[in-house]
N, C-alpha and C positions, 0 to 999 in steps of 0.2 A: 240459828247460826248455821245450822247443815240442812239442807235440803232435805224435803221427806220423799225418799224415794215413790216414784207412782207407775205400777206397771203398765198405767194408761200411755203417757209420755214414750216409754219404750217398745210397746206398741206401735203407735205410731210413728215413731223414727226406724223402725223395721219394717214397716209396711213400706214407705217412702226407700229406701233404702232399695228393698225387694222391685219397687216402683222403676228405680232408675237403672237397677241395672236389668230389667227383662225390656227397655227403653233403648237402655244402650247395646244389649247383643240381640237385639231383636236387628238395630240399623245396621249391625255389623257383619249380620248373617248375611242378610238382606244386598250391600254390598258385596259382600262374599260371592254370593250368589250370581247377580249379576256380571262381577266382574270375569267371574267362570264360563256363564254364558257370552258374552263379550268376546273373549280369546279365542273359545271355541268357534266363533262364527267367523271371526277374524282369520285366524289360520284354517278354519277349512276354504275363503276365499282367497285367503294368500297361495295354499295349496295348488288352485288352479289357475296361478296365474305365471306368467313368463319373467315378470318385473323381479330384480331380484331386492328391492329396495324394500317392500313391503315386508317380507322375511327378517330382512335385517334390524327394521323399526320395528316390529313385532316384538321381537328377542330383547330390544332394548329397553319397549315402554313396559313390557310387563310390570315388573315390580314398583315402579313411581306410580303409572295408570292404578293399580290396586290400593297404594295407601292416598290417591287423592281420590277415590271413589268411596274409600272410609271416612275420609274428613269430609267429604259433601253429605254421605249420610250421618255423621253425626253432628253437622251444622242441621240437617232435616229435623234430627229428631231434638235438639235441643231446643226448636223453635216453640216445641211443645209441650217441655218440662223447664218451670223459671231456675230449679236447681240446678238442672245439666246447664241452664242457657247462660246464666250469669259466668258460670264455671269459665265454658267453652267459650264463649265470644272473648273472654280475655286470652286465651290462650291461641285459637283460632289467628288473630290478627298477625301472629308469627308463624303459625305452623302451616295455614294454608298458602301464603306467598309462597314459602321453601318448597311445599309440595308442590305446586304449578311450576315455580320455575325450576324446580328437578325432574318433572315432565317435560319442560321444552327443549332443555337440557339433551335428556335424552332421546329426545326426537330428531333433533340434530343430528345428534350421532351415530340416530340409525340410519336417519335420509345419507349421510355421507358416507358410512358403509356399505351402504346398498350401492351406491350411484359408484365408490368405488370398486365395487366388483364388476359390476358392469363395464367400466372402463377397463379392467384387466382383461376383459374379452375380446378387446376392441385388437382388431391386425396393426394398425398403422400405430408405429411406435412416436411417433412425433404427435401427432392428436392426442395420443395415452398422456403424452409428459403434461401438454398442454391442461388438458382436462383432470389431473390431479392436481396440478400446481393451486388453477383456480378454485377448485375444489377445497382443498386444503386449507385456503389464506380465510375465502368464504366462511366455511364453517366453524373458523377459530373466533372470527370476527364478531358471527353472530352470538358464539359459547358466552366470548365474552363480555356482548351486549346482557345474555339475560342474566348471565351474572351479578352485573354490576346492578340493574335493574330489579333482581333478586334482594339482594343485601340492600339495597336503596329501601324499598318498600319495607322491609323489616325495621330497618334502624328508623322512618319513620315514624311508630310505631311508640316506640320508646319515648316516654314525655319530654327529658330532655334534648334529646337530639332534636325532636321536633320544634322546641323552644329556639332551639340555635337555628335553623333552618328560618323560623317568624325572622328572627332577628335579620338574618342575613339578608332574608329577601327588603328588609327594611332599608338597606344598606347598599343596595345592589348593584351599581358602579364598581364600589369598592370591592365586593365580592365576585364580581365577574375579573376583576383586573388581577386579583390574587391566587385564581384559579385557573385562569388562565396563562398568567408566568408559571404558574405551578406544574402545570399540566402543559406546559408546551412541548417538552420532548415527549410524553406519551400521544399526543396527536398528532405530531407529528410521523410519529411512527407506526400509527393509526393508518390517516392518511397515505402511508407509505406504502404500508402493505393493500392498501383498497389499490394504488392503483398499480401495484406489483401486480394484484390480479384480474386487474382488467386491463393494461397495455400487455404484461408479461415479455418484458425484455429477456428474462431467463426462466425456466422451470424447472420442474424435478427430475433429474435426470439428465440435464443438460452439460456438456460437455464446455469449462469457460475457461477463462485466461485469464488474470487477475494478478498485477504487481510480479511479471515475469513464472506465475504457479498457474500450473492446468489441474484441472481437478473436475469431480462431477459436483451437481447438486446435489444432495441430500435432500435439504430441510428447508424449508420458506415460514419463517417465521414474519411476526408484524415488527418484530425489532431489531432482527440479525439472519443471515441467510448461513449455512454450511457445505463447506465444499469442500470434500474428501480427496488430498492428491493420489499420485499412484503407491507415493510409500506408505498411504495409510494416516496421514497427517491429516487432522480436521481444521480446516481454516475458518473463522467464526468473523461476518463480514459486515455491519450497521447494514440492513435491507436500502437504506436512504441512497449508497455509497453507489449503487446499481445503478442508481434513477440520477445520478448526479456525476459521476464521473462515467471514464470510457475504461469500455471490459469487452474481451472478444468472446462472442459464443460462436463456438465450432456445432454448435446442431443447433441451430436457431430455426432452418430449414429442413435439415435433412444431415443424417449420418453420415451421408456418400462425401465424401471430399477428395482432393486432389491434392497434391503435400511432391516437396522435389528430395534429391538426394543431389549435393553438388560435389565435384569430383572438379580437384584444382591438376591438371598435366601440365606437362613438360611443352612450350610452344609448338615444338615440331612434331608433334604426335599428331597421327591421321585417324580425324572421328570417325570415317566411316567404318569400319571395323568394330568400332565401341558402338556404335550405333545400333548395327547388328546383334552384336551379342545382346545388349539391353533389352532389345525389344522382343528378342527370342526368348528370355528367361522371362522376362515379364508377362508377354504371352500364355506362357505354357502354365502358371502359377495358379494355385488354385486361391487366393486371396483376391485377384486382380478383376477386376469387375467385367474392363470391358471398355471404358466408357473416355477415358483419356489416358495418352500414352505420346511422349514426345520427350526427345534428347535437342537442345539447345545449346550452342555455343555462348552467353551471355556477357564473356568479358575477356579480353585479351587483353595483359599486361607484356613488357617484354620479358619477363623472367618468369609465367607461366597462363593459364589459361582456363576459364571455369564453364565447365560444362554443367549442366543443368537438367536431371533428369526424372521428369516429372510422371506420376504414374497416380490414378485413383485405386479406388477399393471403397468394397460397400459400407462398413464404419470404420468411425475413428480407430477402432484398436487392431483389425486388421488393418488399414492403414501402416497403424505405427509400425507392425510385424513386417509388414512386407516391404519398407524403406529400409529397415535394419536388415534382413536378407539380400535388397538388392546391393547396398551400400557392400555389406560383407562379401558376396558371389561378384561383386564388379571388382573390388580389387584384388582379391585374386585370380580374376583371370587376366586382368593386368601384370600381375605380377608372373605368370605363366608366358603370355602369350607377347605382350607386349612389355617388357621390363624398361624401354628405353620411355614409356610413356612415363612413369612417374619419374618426380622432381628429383634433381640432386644438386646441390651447392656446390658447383666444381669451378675451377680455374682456368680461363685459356692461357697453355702454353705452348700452342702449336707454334708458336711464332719464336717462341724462346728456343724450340725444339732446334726449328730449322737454322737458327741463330748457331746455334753453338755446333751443330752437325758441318758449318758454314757452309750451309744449301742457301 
């Protein structure tokens, strides 16, 4: 009825025992090891190198590089013990996909690290915007491929999921037509963002105009883009709505722009004078670039008159500044020097005057 105990038996399940585990921290040392020497030769040639991208992948794959140099050796040494092998190969078939693709993972995001510091280097601020944009869209694109690719091969794995995969591909019309209503907005939005960063109508940092709001970029996402106005509002905008409707970007080229300030007088007001003064305070500004500089009469009505006075500046925000100064300094000295220039609602009754004086 009860077993007789046999010191034989427990022997040898101690032995075995003692077996697998100087099996298993022998591979583990052994990785250990390696992966020590590895880093070490790695960073002493990242050390000497100018790239800042190697540094930054370095930092990143350590810890994934180290526990998938553990699962390679102890797929090694179970090849060679059927105890550890049976164990591990079941186990194995989930733990080492997650571990690769949390290496590629992280590989990503050192190469995007790296490559964005490097572009923080860069002088020309328009190439900078450029080169993160694409950079950004790129690298979310790929995260999310090995993601998905990740978790695919895992769930694999699993006997049913994989039953239902037989199934489906038996089915396969059917199953492409329901996966693909399914997933139409997510590729769509996919697709959206690929070719956000490869046309790049707007990027990060870009100054735009959208539904009467100016704002910058923030964020280029694959399903919504963010644009911060001046009061600090985040505007949240379908990525698609870029590529499909019209939006003004004010630095699609270049910062430098050209912007007017218009000033409505009185008909009979004499520009040159205004002229003068314009050009003299605009001149002398420390905002004003340099590079355009003109006062326009643009429209005569009979009850007043718009003059039009157009000035650059090297960004958009000095821009803004130095319109709000000249707009402010212009009618004040209107109102000093020339008072009879601005508008007033008045009556003729010189006629009535003379009328009743009976001149």
């Amino acid at each position: 009825m009860f077993e007789r105990y046999d010191p034989r038996n427990y022997q040898i399940d101690t032995e075995l025992l003692i077996e697998v585990a100087v099996t298993l921290g022998g591979a583990v040392l052994i990785a250990l090891a390696l992966h020590w020497l590895a880093m070490a030769v790695l960073r002493r040639v990242a050390r000497h190198s100018i790239n800042m991208v190697d540094d930054a992948m370095l930092a990143r794959v350590r810890k994934p590089l180290r526990w998938v140099m553990l699962g390679i050796a102890i797929s090694a040494a179970a090849h060679g013990d059927a105890l550890v092998g049976d164990q591990w190969d079941a186990a194995a078939r989930f733990i080492m996909p997650a571990l690769i693709g949390w290496l590629l993972y992280a590989s990503v995001k050192g190469i995007s690290e790296g490559l964005q510091r490097q572009f923080d280097a860069a002088a020309d601020p328009v190439a900078l915007r450029a080169q993160r944009t694409r950079l950004a869209i790129l690298a979310r694109t790929v995260n999310v491929a090995v993601v998905i690719i990740t978790v695919s091969l895992i769930m694999l794995n699993i006997p049913g999921v994989r039953d239902i995969g037989t199934a489906m591909l038996a089915s396969a019309g059917l199953a492409a037509l329901a996966v693909g209503a399914a997933a139409q907005p997510a590729l769509k939005s996919l697709i959206g963002g690929l070719q956000m960063a490869l046309t790049q109508p707007l990027r990060i940092g870009d100054m735009v105009k959208l539904d009467g709001e100016v704002g910058r970029v923030e964020e280029i996402r694959m399903s919504f883009v963010t644009v911060r106005t001046w009061d600090e509002r985040v505007l949240v905008v379908p990525t698609v709505r870029f590529l499909e409707d019209t939006f003004e970007n004010w630095s699609r080229i270049s910062e430098k722009l050209t912007a007017p300030v218009f000033l409505h007088l009185d008909p009979a007001t004499d520009v040159g004078p205004i002229r003068t003064e314009f050009e003299r305070f605009v001149t002398a500004h420390e905002l004003y670039d340099g590079r355009n500089l003109a006062l326009l009469m643009t429209e005569a009505y009979p009850e007043s008159i718009e003059l039009r006075l157009a000035m650059s500046a090297g960004t958009i925000g000095d821009l803004w500044t130095l319109r709000c100064e000249v707009r402010e300094h212009m009618l004040h000295w209107l109102q000093n020097n020339m008072p009879g220039a601005l508008i007033r609602h008045r009556l003729e009754v010189e006629a009535a005057n003379a009328r009743a004086t009976g001149g």
